[in-house]
C-alpha positions in Angstrom: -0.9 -11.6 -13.6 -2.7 -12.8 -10.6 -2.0 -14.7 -7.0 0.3 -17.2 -6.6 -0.8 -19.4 -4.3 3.1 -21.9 -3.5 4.8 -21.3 -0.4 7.7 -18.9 -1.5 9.0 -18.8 2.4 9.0 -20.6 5.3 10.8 -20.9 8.0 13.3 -23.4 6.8 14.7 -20.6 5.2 16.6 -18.7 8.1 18.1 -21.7 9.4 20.0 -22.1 6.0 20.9 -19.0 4.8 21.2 -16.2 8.1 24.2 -18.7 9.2 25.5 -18.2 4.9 25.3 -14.3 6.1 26.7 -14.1 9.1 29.7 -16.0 7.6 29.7 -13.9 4.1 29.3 -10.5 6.9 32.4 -11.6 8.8 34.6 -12.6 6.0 33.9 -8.5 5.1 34.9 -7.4 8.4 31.2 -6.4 9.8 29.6 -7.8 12.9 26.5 -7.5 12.0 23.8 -6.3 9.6 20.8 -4.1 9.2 18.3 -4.7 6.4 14.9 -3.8 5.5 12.2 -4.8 3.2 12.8 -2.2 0.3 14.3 -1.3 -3.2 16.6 1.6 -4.5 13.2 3.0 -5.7 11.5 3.3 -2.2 8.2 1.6 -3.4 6.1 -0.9 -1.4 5.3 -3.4 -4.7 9.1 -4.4 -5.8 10.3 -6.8 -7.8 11.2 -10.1 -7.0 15.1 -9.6 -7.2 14.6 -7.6 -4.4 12.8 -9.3 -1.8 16.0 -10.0 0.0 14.0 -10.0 4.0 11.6 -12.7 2.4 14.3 -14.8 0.6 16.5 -14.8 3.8 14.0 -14.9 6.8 10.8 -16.5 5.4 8.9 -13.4 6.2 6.8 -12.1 3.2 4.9 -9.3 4.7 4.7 -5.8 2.8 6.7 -4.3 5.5 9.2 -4.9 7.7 13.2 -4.7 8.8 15.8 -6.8 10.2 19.0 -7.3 12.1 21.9 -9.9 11.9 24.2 -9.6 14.4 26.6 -12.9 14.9 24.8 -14.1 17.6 21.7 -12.4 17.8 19.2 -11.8 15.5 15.7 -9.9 15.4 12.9 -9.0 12.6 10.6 -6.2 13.2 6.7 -5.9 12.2 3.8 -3.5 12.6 0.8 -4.5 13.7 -0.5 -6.2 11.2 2.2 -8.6 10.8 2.5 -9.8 14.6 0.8 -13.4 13.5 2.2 -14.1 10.3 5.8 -13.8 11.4 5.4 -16.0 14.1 4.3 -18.4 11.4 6.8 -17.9 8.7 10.1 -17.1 10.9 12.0 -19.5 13.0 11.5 -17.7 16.3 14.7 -19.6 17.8 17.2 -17.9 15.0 15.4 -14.7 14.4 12.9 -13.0 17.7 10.1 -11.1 15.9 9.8 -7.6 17.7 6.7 -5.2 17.0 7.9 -2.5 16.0 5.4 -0.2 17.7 6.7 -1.4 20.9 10.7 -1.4 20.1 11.9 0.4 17.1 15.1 -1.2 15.1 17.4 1.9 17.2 16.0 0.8 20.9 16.8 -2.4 20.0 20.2 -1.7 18.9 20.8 0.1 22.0 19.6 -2.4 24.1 21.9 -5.4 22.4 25.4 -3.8 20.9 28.0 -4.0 23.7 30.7 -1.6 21.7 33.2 -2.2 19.1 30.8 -3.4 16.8 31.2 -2.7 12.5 27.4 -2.7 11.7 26.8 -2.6 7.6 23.7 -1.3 5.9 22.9 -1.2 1.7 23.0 2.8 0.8 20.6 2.0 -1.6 17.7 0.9 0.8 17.6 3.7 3.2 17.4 7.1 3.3 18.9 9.6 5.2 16.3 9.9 7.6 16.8 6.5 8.2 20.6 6.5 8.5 20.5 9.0 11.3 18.4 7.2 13.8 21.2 4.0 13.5 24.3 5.9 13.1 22.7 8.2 16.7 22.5 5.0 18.4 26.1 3.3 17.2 27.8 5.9 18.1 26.2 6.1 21.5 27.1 2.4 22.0 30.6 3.0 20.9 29.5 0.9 17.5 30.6 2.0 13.6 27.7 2.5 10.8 29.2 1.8 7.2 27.4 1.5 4.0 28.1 -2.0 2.3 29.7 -1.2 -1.1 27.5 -4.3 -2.1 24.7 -5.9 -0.5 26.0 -8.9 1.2 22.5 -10.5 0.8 22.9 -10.5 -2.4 26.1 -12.4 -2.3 25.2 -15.4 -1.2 21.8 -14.9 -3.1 23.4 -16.9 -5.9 19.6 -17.5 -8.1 18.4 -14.4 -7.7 16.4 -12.9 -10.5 17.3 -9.9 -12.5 16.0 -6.7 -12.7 12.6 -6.8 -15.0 12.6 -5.7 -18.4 9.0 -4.8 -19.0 7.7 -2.1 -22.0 6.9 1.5 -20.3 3.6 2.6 -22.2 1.7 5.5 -22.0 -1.1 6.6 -20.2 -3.6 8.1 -22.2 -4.4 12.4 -21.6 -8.0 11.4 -21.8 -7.2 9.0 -18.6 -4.6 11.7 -16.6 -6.2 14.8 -17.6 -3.3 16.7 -17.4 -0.8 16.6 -20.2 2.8 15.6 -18.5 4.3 19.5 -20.1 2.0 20.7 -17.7 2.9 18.9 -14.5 6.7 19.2 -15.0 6.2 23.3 -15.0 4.2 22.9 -12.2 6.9 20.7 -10.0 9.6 22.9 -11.6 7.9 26.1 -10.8 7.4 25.0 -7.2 10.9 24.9 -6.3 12.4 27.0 -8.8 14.5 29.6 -6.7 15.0 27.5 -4.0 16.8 24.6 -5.9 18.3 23.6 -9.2 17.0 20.4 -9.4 15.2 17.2 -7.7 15.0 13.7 -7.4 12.6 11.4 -8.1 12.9 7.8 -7.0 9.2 6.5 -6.2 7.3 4.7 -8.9 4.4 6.2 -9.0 5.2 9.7 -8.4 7.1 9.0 -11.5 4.5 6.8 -13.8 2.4 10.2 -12.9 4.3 12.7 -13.8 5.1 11.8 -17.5 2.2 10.1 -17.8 3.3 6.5 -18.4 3.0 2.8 -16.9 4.8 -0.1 -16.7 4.7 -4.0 -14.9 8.1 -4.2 -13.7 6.4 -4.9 -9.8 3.4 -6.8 -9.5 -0.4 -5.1 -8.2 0.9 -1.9 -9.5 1.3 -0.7 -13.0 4.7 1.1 -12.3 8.5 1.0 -14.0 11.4 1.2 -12.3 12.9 4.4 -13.2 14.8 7.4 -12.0 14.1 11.3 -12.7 15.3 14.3 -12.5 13.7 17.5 -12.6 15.4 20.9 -13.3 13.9 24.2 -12.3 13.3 25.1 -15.9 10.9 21.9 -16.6 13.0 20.5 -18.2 13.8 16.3 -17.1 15.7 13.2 -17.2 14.4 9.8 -17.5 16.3 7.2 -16.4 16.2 3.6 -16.7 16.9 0.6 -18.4 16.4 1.7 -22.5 14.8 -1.3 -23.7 12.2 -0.4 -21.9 10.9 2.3 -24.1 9.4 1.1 -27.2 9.6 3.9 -29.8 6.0 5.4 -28.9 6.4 5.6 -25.4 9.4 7.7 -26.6 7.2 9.6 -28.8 5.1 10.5 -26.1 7.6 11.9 -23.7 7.7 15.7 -23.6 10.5 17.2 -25.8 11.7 18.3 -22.7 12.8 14.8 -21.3 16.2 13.3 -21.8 16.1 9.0 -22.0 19.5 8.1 -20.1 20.4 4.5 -18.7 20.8 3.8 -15.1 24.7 3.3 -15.7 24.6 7.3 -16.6 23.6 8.0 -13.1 26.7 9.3 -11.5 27.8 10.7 -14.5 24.6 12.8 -15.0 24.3 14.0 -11.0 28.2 15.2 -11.4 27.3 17.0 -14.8 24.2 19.1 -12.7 25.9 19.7 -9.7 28.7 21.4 -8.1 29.4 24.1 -5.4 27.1 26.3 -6.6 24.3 24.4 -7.4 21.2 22.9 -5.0 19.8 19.7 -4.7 15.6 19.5 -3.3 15.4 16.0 -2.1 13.0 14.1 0.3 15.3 12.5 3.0 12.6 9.9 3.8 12.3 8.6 0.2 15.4 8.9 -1.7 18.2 6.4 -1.1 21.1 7.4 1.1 23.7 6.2 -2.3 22.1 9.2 -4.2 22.3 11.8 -1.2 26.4 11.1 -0.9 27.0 11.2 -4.7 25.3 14.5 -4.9 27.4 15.8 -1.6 30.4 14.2 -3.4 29.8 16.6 -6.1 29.6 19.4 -4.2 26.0 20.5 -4.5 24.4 21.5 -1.4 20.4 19.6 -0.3 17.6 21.4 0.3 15.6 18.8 2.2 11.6 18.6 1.5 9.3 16.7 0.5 8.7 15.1 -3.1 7.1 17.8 -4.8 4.8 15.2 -7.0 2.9 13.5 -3.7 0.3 16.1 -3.1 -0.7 16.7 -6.6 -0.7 13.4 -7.2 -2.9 12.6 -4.1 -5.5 15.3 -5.5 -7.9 13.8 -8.5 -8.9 16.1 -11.2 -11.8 15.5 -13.3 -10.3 12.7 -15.5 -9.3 11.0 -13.1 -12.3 11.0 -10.7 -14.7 10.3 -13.9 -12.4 7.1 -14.3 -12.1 5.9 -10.7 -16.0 5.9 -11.0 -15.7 3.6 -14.0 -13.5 1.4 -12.6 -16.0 1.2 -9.5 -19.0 0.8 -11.0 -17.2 -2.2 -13.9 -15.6 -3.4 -9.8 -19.1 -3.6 -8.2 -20.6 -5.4 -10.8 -18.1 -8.3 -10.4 -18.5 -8.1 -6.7 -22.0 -8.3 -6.9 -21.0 -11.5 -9.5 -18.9 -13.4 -6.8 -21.1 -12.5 -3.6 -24.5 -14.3 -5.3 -21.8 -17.5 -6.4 -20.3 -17.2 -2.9 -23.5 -17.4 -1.4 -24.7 -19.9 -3.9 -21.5 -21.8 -2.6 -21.2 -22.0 0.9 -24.4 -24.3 2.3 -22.1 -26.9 -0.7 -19.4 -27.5 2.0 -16.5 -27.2 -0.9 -15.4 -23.9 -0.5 -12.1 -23.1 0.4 -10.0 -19.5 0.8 -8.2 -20.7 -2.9 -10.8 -21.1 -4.5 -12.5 -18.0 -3.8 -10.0 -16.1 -4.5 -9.6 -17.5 -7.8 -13.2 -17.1 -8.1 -13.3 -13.2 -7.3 -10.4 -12.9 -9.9 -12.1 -15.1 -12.5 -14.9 -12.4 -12.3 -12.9 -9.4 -12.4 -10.8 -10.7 -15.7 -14.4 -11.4 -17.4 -14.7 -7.4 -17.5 -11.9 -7.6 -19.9 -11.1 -4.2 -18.4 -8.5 -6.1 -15.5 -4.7 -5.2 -16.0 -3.6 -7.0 -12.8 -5.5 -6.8 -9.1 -4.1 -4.2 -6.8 -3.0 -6.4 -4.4 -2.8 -9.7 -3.4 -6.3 -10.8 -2.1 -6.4 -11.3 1.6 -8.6 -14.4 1.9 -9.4 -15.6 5.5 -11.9 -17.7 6.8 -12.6 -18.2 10.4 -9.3 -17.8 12.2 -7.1 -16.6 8.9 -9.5 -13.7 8.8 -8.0 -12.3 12.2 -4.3 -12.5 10.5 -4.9 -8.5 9.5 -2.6 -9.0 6.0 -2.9 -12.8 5.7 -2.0 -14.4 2.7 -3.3 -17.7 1.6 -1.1 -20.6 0.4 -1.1 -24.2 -0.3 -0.3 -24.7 2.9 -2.5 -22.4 4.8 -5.7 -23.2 2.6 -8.9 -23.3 5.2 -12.3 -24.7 4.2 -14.8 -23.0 4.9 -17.2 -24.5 8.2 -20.6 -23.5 8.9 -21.5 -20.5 11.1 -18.3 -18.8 10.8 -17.3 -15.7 8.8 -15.4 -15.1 5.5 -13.2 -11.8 5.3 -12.0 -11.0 1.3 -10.2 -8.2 1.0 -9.4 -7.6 -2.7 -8.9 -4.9 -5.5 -8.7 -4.8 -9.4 -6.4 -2.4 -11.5 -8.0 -1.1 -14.2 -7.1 1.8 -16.9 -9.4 4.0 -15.8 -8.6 3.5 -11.7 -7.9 1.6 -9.0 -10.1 -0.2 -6.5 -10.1 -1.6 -3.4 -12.7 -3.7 -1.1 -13.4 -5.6 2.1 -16.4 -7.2 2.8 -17.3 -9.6 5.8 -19.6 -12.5 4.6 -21.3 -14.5 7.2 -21.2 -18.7 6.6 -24.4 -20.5 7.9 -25.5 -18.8 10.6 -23.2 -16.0 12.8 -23.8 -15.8 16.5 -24.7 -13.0 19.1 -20.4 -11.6 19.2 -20.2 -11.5 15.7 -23.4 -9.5 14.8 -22.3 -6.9 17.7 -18.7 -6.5 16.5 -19.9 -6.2 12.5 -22.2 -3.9 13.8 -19.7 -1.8 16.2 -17.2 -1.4 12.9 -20.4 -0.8 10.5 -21.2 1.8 13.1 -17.6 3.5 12.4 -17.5 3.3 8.9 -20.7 5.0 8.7 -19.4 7.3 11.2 -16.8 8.2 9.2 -18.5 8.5 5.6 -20.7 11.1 6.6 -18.6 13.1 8.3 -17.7 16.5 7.7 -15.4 18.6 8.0 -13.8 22.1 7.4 -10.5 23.4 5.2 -7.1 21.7 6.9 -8.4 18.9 8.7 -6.1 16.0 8.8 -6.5 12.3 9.1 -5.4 12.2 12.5 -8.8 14.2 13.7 -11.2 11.8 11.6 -9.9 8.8 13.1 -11.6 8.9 16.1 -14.8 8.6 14.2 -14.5 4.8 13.2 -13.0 3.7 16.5 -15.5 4.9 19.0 -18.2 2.6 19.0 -15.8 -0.3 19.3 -14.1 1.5 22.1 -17.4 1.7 23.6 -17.2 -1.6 24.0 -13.4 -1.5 25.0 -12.6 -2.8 21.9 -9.9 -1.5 18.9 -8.1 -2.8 15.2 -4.0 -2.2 15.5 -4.2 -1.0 12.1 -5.2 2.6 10.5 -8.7 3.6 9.5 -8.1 4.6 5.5 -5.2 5.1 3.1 -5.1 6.9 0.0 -5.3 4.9 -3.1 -4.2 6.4 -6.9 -5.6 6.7 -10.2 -4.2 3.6 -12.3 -1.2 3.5 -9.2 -0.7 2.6 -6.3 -3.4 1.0 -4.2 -1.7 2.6 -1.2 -0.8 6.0 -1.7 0.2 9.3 0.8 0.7 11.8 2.0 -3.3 11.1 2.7 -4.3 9.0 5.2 -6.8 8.4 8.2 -5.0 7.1 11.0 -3.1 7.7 14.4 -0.4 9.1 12.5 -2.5 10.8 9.5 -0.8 14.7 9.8 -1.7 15.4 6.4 -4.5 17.7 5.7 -7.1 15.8 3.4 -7.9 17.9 0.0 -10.7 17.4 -2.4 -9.9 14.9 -5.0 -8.3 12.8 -2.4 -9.3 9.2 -3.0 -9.0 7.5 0.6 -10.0 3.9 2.5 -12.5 3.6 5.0 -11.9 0.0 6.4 -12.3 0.1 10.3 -12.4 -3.7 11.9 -12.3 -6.0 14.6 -10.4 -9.1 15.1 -10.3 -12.1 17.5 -8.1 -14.2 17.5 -8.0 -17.8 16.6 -11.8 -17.4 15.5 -12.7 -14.8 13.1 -11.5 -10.9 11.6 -14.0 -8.2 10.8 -13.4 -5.5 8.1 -15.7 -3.6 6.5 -13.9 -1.0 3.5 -15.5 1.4 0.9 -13.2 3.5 -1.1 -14.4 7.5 -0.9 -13.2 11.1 -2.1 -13.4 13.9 -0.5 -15.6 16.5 -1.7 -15.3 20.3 -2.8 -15.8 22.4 0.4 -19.3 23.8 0.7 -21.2 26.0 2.6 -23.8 24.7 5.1 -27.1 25.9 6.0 -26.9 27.8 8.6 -23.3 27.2 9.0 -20.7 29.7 9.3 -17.9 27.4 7.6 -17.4 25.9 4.2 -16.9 21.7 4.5 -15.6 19.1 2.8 -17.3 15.8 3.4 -17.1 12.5 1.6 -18.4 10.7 -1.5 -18.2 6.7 -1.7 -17.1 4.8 -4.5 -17.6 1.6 -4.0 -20.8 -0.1 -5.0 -21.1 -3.6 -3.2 -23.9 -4.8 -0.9 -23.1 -5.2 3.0 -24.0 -8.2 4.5 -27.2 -7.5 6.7 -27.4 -11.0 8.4 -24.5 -9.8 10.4 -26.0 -6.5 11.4 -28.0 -6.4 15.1 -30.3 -4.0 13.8 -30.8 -2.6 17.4 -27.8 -1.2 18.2 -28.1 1.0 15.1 -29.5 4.6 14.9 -32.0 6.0 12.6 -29.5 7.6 11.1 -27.1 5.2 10.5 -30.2 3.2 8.6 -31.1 5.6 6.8 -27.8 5.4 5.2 -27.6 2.4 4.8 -30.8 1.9 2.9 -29.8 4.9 0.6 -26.3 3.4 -0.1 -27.7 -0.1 -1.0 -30.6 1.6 -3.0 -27.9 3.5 -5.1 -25.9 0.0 -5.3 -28.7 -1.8 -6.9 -29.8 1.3 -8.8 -26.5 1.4 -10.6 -25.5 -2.1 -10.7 -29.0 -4.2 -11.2 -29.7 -3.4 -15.0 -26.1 -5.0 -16.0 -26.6 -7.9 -14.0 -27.7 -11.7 -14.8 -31.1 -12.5 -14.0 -30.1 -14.6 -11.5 -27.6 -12.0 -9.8 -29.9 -9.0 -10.3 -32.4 -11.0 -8.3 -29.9 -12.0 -5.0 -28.8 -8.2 -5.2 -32.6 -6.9 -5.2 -32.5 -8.9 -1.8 -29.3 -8.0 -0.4 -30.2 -4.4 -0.6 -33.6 -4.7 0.7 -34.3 -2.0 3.3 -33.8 -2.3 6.8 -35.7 -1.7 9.6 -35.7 -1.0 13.1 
């Protein structure tokens, strides 16, 4: 259920088995290679049968691709990765590249000579994908086939199955929408433009019919197929034993169970030369967009039609993310008075306050599994953006030094997710100013506002200026969208240099700006918040949305310089700790209630 602490990759790793693959690849006839951190289902949680780029390079990031060739070999990162790989890869056998810098294609152009067979699994891109590569091949007089079998996997010879985990259902009280409701709602939304769609992502799919599962860990998600007709009618597919008679019960009558094996079958059976296809290029697998073609149907390419629905929170689901935040900040509030209880002891390490925070969590007996796994850093390890402690990277804690957690619980009722920056001992003079410069942002940023089709992109800004003020930045985006008993990252939502979806009310988004140096110490500061109903404004001419916070935690004041702050900007602070304690204090122990009355004393300038 929770973190696992062993190392499950190091760099040992590539110089055993990428010499196994470039031997399997050339007894195949290819000359090289191209994988990517992903499953047939397009999620970022997968199972462990499918972290191939972790089993073969040592890298265990969320995110990231690779390229074999037979003498050359490269790994590509975004930016919060650039640290980590260095550590887990063997830089002589595999060059990490950052990806921001030199996409898998540039790189490709810059290193095939010509003449080259290049493979890539069907089932683990897409077709927007696909297109970028085969471009660049064919420019470079190279050939782009799709592996009939993952060559990984054939040399993988322990590699775990595919999970067998119960789906169950997800209570109407909880999704607020019955699952009859949403499929004539997808249906009618591309009825007369397409016959059907396909459905490959995991949550889309555990929120449409209004089910869970624990196939992937941090996420309470099956691995599953659907399809979706234009009459609301659908097919499930997946692997039967994992639907125990009442999850069967629950399905609409409208929803045909089929195995995975009936697949090809099933697409041949709804297609053909007159029929239409509405798939999203960037998230269903390139196998599935050739067998359709194969059949003869033509493909309507757009986007999957659950995402924006999804993204927006009714009622139900707002009520329960409040639940889940206010159960969440009480076992914050828990581990922050033991942390600081802690630290003057000299015994803490990253380990066992992670193991701490979950301890607390579990004692709500609310916790089905924690949304992530908890990024844990003290002093330098809190630079690495998405580090992940292990046996071997475990860091005690030293005096005057700083402590980023980043963390989240999944409960029922919603999902959650946190950063707070503690200080150790005593901070100095450049860590006060850079908490300050990102608490600055984030405050920036909750109280915004903002009028009807304003997208991430143009709220961004917000939480970076006062750290570019100071000529300062984070490589990572501002907020992602998080969803209701899903997905602790979730789109199209987001707030970021690349956020081009308009934000809607009900959407449930981060607000983590930060600051990092390193080799010393990482800053991050993150609330979760939804966006609010548009409203008028006095005096104003426009309705706008603006933002209400979920999170209820106390920020650490003895790492605020109180002078670099505005009136404003303490004004709301005072009011968000006041409503912290006001909520929080009464379930507390004595002894907790007491540490939180004075970590959400007012400030003052």
């Amino acid at each position: 259920m929770f973190q696992e602490f062993s190392n499950t990759a190091n760099p040992e790793q590539g110089r055993l088995r990428i010499p196994l693959l470039r031997a399997h690849l050339q007894e195949s006839g290819l000359d090289g290679y191209i994988m990517s951190r992903a499953d047939e289902f397009g999620g970022e949680n997968m199972a462990p049968y499918a972290e191939r780029l972790a089993w073969l390079t040592g890298f265990t990031g969320s995110a990231g691709s690779a390229v074999i060739l037979k003498e050359q070999a490269a790994i590509f990162v975004d930016g919060r990765y650039t640290l980590q790989v260095q550590d887990q890869v063997d830089a002589e056998l595999i060059t990490p590249v950052a990806i921001l810098t030199k996409s898998v294609a540039e790189w490709l152009a810059e290193t095939l000579q010509g003449g080259e067979v290049i493979g890539f699994d069907p089932w683990l891109y897409t077709q927007s994908a696909i297109d970028r590569f085969e471009k660049t091949c064919k420019e470079k007089g190279a050939t782009l086939v799709a592996c009939k079998n993952n060559p990984v996997d054939a040399i993988w010879t322990d590699r775990p199955s595919r999970p067998q985990n119960p789906i169950v259902p997800h209570p109407l009280a909880l999704a607020g929408e019955a699952s009859t409701d949403k499929l004539e709602k997808i249906a009618a939304g591309f009825a007369g433009k397409a016959d059907a769609t396909f459905i490959t992502q995991g949550d889309s799919i555990a929120w449409l019919f209004n089910i869970r599962g624990s196939d992937v860990a941090c996420a309470p998600l099956p691995l599953a197929f659907a399809i979706v007709r234009a009459d609301g009618s659908a097919y499930l597919l997946t692997d039967l034993a994992k639907l125990p008679e009442d999850t069967r019960a629950h399905l609409p009558a409208s929803v045909t169970i089929a195995p995975f094996e009936e697949l090809p079958n099933l697409i041949k059976s709804l297609s053909g030369a007159d029929k239409t296809w509405m798939l999203d290029e960037t998230l269903v697998p390139y196998a599935i967009k050739t067998m359709i073609e194969d059949a003869g149907s033509r493909i309507l390419n757009a986007s999957d039609p659950c995402l924006k629905p999804k993204a927006v929170k009714n009622a139900a689901e707002l009520a329960g993310m409040r639940k889940a935040h206010h159960r969440d900040g009480l076992a914050m509030c828990q581990f922050l008075h033991w942390l600081d209880t802690m630290a003057p002891t000299d015994t803490l390490d990253e380990i066992t306050a992670t193991r701490a925070l979950e301890d607390f969590r579990a004692e709500t007996g609310c916790l089905k599994d924690i949304s992530f796994d908890t990024i844990a850093g003290a002093g330098p390890n809190g630079a690495i953006v998405h580090y992940h402690v292990t046996e071997a990277t475990n860091r005690k804690f030293v005096q005057n030094s700083l402590f980023l957690i980043d963390s989240g619980g999944q409960y029922p009722d919603g999902t959650t997710d946190i950063t707070r920056t503690i200080a150790i001992g005593t901070p100095d003079a450049e860590m006060k100013d850079r908490f300050t410069r990102v608490l600055k942002g984030m405050i920036a940023l909750t109280l915004a506002r903002f009028p009807e089709d304003t997208k991430g992109i143009q709220l961004d800004t917000l939480a970076r200026q006062p750290l570019w003020e100071a000529g300062l930045d984070y490589a990572h985006g501002t907020g992602h969208g998080v969803g209701s008993y899903l997905c602790c990252h979730e789109g199209p939502q987001s707030i970021s240099k690349r956020g081009g979806a308009a934000l809607e009310a009900g959407n449930v988004l981060s607000n983590e700006p930060g600051y990092y140096k390193t080799g010393a110490w990482g800053i991050r500061i993150e609330n979760l918040v939804t966006v609010t109903a548009a409203e008028a404004m006095e005096g104003g001419e426009l309705p706008m949305h603006g933002f209400e916070t979920l999170t209820l935690c106390p920020i650490d004041q003895r790492l605020i310089d109180v002078s670099l702050l505005t009136a404003r900007e303490i004004n709301w602070l005072n009011d968000y700790h006041e409503q912290v304690f006001a909520e929080l204090s009464a379930e507390l122990p004595e002894d907790v209630r007491a540490w939180l009355a004075e970590a959400t004393k007012p400030l003052h300038a």
